[in-house]
C-alpha positions in Angstrom: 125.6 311.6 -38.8 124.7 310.6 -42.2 121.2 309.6 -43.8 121.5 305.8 -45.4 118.9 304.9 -48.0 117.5 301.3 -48.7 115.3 299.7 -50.5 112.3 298.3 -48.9 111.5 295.3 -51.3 115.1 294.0 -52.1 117.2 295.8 -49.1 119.2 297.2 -52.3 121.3 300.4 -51.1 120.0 303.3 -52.6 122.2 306.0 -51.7 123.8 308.3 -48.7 123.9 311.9 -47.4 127.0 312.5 -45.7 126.0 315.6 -44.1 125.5 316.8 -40.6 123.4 319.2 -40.5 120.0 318.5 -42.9 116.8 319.8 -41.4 114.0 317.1 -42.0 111.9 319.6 -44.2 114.7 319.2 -46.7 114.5 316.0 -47.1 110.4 316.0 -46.9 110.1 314.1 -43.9 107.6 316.8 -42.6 105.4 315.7 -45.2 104.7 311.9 -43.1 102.6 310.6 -41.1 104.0 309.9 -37.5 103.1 306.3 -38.9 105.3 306.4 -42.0 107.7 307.8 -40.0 107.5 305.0 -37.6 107.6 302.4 -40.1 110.3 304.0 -43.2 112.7 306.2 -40.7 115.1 304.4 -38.4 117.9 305.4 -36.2 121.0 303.9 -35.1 122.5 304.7 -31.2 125.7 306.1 -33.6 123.6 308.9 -34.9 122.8 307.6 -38.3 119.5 307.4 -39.6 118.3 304.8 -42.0 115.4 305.4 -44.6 113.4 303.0 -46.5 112.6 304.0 -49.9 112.3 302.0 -53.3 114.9 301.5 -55.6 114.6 301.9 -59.5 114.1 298.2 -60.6 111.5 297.8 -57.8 109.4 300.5 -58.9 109.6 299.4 -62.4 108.3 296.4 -61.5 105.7 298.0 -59.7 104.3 300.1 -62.6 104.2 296.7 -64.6 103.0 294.5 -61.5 100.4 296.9 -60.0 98.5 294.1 -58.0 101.9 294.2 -56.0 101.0 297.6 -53.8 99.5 295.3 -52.0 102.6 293.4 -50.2 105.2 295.0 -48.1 107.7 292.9 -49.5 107.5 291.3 -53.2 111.3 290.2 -53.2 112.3 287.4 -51.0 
């Protein structure tokens, strides 16, 4: 199993944990609502799970762009 991280705005891959045995409270998943979990936490039938975070140059342009909160995607 390993944990795969995205980005949610330009699909950018943010990074990977290669291990097999991480407890969710680790990794702060605890911490979500069962509907952030729905919508940011996915998993694939070969036992690895995919999380959708935000890259570095995404939340840059967040702090200068801050009207863009409001869209789930601002990168086409």
């Amino acid at each position: 199993m390993a944990l795969h991280y995205y980005c949610r705005h330009c699909g950018a891959k943010v990074g990977t944990i290669d291990r097999v045995s991480i407890y969710s409270e680790k990794l702060g998943f605890h911490h979500l609502t069962e509907e952030e979990r729905l919508d940011m936490i996915s998993y694939e039938p070969n036992g690895d799970i995919h999380v959708k975070t935000i890259c570095e140059d995404c939340q840059e342009a967040l702090v200068r762009n801050p009207e863009w909160h409001q869209y789930e995607k601002f990168i086409h």
